[in-house]
N, C-alpha and C positions, 0 to 999 in steps of 0.2 A: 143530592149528588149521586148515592150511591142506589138510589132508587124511588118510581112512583107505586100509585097507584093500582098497577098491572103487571109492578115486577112477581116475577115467580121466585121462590126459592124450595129447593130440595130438602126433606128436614124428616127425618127418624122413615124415610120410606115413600113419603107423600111431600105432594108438589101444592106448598102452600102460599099465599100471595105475602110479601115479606113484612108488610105492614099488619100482615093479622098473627104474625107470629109469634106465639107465647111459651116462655121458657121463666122456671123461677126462678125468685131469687136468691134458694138457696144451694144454686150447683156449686159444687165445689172449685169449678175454673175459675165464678166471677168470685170469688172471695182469694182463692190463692194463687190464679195463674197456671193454675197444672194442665193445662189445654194443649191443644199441637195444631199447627195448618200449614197449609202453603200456599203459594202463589202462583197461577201458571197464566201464561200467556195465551190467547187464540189471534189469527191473522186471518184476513181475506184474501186469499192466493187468485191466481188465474184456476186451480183446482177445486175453489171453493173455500170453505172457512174449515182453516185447520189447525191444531191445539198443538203448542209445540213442545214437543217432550215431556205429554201428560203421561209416560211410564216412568221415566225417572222420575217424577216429582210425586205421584202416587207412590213408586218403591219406597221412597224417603217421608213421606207420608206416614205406610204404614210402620216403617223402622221407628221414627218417633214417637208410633203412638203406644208403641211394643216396650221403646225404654220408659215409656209415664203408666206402661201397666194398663192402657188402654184397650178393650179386646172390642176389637170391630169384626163385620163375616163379610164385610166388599174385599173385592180384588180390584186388583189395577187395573184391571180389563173391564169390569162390572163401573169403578168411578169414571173411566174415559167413557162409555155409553154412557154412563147420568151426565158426564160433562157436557157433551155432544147434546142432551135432549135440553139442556138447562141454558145453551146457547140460541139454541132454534123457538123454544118457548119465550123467549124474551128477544125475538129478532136480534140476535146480537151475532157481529162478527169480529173486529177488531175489540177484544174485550179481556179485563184481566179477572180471572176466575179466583176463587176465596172459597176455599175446603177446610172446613172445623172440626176439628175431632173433642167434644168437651165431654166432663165430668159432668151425672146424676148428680141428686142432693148428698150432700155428705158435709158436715158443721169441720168430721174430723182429718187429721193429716194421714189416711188411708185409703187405698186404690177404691175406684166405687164398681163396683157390676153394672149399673146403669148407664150408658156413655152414647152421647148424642152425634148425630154426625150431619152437618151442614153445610149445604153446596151453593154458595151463590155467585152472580158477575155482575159487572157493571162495565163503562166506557171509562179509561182512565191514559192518562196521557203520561209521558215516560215522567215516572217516580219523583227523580231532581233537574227536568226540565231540562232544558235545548244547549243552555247556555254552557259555559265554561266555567266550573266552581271554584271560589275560594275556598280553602279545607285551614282549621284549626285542628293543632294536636288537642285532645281532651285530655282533660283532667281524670277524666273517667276511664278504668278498665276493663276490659273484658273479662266474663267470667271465667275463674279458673276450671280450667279441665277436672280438677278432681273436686268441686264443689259441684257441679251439674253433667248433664250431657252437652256438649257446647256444640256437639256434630247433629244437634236434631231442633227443629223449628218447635220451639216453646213458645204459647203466649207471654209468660212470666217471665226468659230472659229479656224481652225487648221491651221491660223500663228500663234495664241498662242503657238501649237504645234513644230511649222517648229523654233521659237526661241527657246524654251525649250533644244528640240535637237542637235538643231546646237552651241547652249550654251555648252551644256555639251560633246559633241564630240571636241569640239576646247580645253574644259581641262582636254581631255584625259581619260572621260569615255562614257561605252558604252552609254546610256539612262539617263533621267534625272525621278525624280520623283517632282509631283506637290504638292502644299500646295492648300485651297479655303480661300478663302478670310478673312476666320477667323483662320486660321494658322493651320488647320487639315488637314491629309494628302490627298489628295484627289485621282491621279490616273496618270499614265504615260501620255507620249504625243499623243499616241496613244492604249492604251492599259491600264482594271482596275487589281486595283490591291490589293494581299492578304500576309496577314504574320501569321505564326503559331509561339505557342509558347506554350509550356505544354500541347501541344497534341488538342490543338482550335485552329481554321484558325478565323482570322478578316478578316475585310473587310470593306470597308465606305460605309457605306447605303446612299441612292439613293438622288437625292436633290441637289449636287454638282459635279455628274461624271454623263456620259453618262450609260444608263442601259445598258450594252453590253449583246450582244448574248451568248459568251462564258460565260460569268459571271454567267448569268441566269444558263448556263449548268455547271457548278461546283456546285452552288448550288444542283439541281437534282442528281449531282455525289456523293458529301458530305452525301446527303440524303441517297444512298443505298449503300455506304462504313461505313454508320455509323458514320460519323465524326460531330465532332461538330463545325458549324460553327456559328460565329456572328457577326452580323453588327452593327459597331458602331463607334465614330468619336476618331483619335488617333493622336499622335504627332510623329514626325519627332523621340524624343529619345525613344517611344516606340515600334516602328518599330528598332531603334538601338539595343535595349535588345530580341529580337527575335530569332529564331530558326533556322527559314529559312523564305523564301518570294519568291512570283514569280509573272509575269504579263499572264493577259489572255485578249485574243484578236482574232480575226477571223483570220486575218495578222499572229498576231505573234501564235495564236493557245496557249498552256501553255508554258514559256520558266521561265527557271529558274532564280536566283538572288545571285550572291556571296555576294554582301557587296553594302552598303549604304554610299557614304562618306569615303570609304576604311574604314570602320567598317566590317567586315567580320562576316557572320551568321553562329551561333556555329555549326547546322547539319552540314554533306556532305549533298547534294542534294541528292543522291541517296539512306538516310537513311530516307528524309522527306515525311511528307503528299502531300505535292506538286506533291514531285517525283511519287507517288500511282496515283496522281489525272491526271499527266502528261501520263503516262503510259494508265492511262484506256477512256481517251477522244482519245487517238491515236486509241487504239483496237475501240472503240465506231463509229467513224469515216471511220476507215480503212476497218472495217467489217462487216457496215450497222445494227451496233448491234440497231439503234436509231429507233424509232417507228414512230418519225417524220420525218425523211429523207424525201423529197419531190418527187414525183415519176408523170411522164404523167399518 
């Protein structure tokens, strides 16, 4: 799925085929998760194939790799050129890119000088798929702010994640939704998230979710659709009395939300702001309408 025979991947400087790539097994990421990546998108425009918002997600990149102690010498501008050659070396256009920042050998719980840095892509189709989700509240919480950095892409927080989901696919619905640690709702397991309701999108302000990319760009959508949006901290049954709701994500891009706990959202999706905001992040994307598009 994630590659043959002839995929290429980027990996300490050189461009190696990903099936011959050898890393031990005693880095310190695959024992304890102290690793950082991210996610970024590339689209095939009428302009050509373009990387959408490879500076902020490099910015955020390197900020996490800064709180795990990680010292790398790329710049934002040096990773969008490898992004761009790492796209064209594996004919890929519509493709979701995978940026690694891991830990050298080290047995111990200290920063290592040796830190690997790995660029690869594949073809992947939106994250949680087409349809309309059923969402369980989890059992499970997000981590608390003052136990990690919760604002930076850690390999290791997302077993929090990998339980969340596997929770709530074992009883029978799509995704699960999180609480933080003070019982407000916080944000999917991979994806934040918003509910409207009398014509206002909420959303949980920054502090206990990851700042996502996409996030950041609903806000800027909200802004020139006129919509009014607000951040602020909400409960499990205030999201129940809601309209509609959907998750936003790089992965899952905007995907809708049927029902909370089989509490079902009074819109159709196709009458909500969501659906508007779903619809115009596609054209935005699809058609280089964006001004930051990353470009050689």
């Amino acid at each position: 799925m994630y590659y043959n025979n002839n995929t290429l991947v980027f990996f300490d400087g050189k461009w190696l085929k990903a099936n011959e790539l050898m890393v031990s097994p005693f880095v310190q990421t695959l024992h304890y998760g102290s690793g950082v990546f991210e996610g970024i998108r590339s689209y095939a425009t009428p302009d050509g194939t373009r990387i959408f918002k490879s500076k902020e997600h490099y910015k955020r990149l390197l900020y996490s790799a800064e709180k795990m102690h990680l010292k790398i010498s790329y710049t934002e501008e040096e990773l969008t050129y490898l992004s761009y050659q790492l796209l064209e070396k594996n004919s890929l256009s519509n493709a979701y890119l995978r940026p690694l920042v891991f830990s050298g050998e080290n047995m111990s719980l200290t920063p290592t000088e040796e830190v690997h840095v790995l660029l690869c892509a594949w073809e992947w189709e939106k994250y949680l798929g087409s349809k309309l989700l059923n969402l369980m509240t989890s059992s499970y919480q997000r981590p608390n702010p003052k136990s990690c950095h919760v604002d930076t892409k850690v390999t290791g927080h997302y077993v929090n994640s990998i339980l969340a989901t596997t929770e709530a696919k074992q009883k029978g619905f799509d995704e699960a939704l999180l609480l933080d640690a003070n019982g407000f709702v916080a944000e999917g397991p991979g994806a934040n998230f918003f509910f409207e309701k009398n014509n206002v999108i909420y959303t949980p302000p920054l502090g206990n979710i990851l700042p996502g990319i996409t996030r950041a760009t609903m806000f800027e959508l909200c802004e020139e659709l006129e919509f009014k949006l607000v951040e602020k901290y909400f409960t499990i049954d205030d999201v129940k009395g809601a309209d509609s709701a959907f998750f936003t994500g790089t992965a899952a891009e905007v995907a809708g939300i049927k029902s909370l706990d089989n509490v079902s959202f009074k819109l159709k999706w196709e009458d909500s702001l969501g659906s508007l905001l779903q619809a115009k992040y596609t054209r935005r994307v699809a058609f280089n309408e964006y001004s930051n598009f990353s470009i050689l």
